[in-house]
N, C-alpha and C positions, 0 to 999 in steps of 0.2 A: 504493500500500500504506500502511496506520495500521501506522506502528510504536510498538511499544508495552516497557515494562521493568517486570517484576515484581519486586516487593521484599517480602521474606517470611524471617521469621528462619528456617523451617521447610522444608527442602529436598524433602519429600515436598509441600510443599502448590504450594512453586515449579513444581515437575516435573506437578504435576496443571492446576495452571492456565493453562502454559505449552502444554499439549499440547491443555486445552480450547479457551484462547483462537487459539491458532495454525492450528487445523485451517480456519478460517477464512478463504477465499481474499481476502481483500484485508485480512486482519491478520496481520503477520509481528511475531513478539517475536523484539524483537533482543537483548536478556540479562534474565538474570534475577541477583538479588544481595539480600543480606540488607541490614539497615538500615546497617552500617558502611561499609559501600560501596556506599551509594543514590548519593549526589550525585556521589560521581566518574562512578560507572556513564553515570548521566543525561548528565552534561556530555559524557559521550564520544559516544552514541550518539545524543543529542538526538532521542527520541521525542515522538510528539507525546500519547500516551498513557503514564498512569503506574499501574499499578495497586499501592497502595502500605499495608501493615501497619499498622493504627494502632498494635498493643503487641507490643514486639519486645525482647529484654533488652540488646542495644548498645545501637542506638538508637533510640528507639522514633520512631514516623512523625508525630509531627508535630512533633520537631523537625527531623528529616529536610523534612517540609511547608514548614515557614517557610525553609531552605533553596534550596528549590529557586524563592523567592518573589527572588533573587539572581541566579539564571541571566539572560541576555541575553534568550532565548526561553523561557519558563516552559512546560513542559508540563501539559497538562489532567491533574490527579490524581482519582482517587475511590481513597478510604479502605475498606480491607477489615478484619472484623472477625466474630468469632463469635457476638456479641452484639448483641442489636437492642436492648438497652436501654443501651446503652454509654454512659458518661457522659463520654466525647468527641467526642460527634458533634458537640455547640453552636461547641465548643472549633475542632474540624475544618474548620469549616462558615464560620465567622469566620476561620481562619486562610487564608482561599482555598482549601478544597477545591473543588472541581467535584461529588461526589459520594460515597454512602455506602452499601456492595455486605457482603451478608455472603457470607459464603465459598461454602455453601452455595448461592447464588444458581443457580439452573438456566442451563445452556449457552449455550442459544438465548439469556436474557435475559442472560449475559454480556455474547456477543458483541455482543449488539444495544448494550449500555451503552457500549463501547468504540467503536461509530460516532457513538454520540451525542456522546461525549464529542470526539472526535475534529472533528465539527462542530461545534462550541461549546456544546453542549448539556449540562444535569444527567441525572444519574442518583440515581436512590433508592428501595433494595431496596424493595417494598410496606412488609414487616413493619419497615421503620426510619421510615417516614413521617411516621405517627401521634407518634413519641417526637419527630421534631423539630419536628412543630406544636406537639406540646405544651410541650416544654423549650424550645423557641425564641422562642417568642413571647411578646411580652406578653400578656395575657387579652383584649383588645381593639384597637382604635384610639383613640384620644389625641389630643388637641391635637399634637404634632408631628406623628404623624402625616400629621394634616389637612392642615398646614401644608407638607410634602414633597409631598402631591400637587395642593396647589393653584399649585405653583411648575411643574405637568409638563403639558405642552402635550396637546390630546385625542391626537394621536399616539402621543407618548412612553406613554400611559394606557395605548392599546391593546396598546403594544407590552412595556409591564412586563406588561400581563392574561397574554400569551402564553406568557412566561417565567413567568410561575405556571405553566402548564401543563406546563412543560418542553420547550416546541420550541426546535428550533433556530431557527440563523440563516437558514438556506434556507428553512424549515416557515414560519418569522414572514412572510418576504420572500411567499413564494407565498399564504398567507392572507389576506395584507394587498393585495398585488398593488403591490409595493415592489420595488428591487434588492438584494440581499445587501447593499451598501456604503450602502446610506441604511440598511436596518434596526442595523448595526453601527454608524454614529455617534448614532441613535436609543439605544441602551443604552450608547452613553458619554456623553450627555449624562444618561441615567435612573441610573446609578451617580454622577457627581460630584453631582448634588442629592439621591440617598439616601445620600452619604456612606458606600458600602458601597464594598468592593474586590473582589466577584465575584458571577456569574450567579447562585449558588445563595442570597446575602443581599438579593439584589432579590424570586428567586422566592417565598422567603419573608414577603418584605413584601409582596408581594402580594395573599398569603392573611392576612398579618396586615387588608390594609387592606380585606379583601372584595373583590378587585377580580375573584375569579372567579365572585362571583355576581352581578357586574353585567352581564354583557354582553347577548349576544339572547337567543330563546326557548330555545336550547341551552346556554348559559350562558357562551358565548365574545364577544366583539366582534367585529361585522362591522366592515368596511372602509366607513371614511369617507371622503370627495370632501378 
């Protein structure tokens, strides 16, 4: 089972997402709680999913976010919000989010977000997409840039393209025809030379760097010898 803790200053919206995400037979939420009692909650029940409020009047979620950046085991968070033009998504997204869900998000694509998340994978509603390519990035590639992927072995290359995509760690491994545990020291060797601290500011250099229009005729990378 993904367990998972919803944090939401709004008890109506707790109780709706609690009942959507739950009906789900291999995801059990095991509480829910507003932002002043994210971190205790968390610590108690140690989910591996967080689905978490970005603006909340105690505390709002992403000082709750840098938080739970403390815990021993840090759980995979995506940030919820009603707003696709939220001007904390940059903020959220460098702060180690995993991901960026607006409430509204349809069921199926919840649930689905929470497995992904769950296997170390991003999530990001459609309609948020677009605002963090835009706000996120620089207008191009750059000399450092360059410089960041001339240091990453054709592997590591293939293996940041696929984290553009948003696969998992399973999805990379079987794509690649790799083991789960080489694809995972593969993206901890691609985060200490992007000097980033999570999946979702590698996938976005990615796109910053082109790296998803480089692959084969579909536009991914085949597996190399």
């Amino acid at each position: 089972m993904i367990r998972v803790v919803i944090v939401d200053d709004e008890t109506l919206v707790r109780s709706g997402l609690s009942l959507i995400v739950g009906s789900a037979p291999d995801i059990e939420v095991v509480a829910t709680c507003s932002g002043g009692e994210a971190v205790e909650t968390i610590g108690e029940h140690a989910p591996e999913v967080v689905l978490l409020d970005i603006r909340m009047p105690d505390v709002d979620g992403l000082t709750v976010l840098r938080s739970l950046h403390a815990l021993s085991r840090p759980p995979a968070v995506a940030m919820l919000t009603t707003f696709d033009t939220d001007e904390y998504i940059g903020t959220a997204l460098r702060g180690g989010a995993a991901g960026f869900l607006l409430k509204d998000t349809d069921p199926e694509h919840l649930m689905h977000a929470v497995r992904v998340l769950a296997a170390g994978g991003r999530v990001l509603s459609p309609a948020v997409t677009d605002t963090v390519i835009a706000g996120y990035l620089d207008s191009g590639p750059n000399r450092e840039t360059a410089d960041r992927l001339r240091s990453m072995t054709t592997r590591e290359l293939d293996v940041l393209a696929l984290l553009g995509e948003g696969l998992s760690n399973a999805e990379i491994a079987a794509r690649l025809f790799l083991s789960t545990g080489t694809v995972k020291d593969h993206i901890s060797a691609i985060l200490a030379k992007l000097g980033t601290s999570n999946r979702v500011q590698a996938a976005v250099f990615a796109h910053q760097a082109g790296l998803l229009d480089s692959g084969a005729d579909d536009g991914r990378p085949g597996p190399r010898a």
